[in-house]
C-alpha positions in Angstrom: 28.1 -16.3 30.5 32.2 -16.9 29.9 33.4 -15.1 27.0 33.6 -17.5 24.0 36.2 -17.3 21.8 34.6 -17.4 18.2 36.1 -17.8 14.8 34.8 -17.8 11.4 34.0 -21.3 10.2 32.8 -22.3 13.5 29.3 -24.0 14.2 27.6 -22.2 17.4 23.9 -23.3 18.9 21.1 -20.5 18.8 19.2 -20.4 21.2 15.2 -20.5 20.7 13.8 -17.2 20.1 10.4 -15.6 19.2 9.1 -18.6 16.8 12.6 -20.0 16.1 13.7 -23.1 17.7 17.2 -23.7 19.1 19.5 -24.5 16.1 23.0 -24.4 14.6 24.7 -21.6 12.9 28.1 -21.5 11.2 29.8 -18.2 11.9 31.7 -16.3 8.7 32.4 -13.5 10.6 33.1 -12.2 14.5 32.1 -8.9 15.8 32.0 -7.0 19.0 28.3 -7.9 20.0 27.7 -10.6 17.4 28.3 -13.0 14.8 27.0 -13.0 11.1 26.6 -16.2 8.7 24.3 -18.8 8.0 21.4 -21.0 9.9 23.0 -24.6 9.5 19.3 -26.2 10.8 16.1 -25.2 11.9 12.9 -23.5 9.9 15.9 -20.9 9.0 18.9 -23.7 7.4 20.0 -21.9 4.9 19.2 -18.2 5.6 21.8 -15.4 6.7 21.6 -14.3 9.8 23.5 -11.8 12.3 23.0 -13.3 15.8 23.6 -11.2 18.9 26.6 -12.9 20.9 23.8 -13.6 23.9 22.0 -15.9 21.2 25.2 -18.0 21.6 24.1 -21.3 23.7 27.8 -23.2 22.8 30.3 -24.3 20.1 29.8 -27.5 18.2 32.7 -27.3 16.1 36.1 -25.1 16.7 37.7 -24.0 13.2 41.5 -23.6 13.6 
């Protein structure tokens, strides 16, 4: 996968995992190996969440 270039306020696609569908996530913060913020959609809209980077399907929406 190409190295995305991530910044806070940007909305990212999850990937489906375990019992989670694939939904969208808006980033508030960028670390080495992933992202934290909050599920935008899904079963988990509204729930914090620290995603691994390799959850990262795409960006929906660039901040900045």
């Amino acid at each position: 996968m190409t190295e995305l270039e991530l910044n806070p306020g940007d909305v990212v696609v999850i990937r489906a995992f375990d019992d989670v569908p694939e939904h969208r996530f808006r980033v508030d913060e960028v670390f080495e190996d992933c992202v934290t913020g909050f599920a935008l959609t899904g079963p988990l809209a509204g729930e914090y969440g620290e995603p691994s980077l390799e959850l990262i399907i795409r960006v929906v929406t660039k901040t900045g």
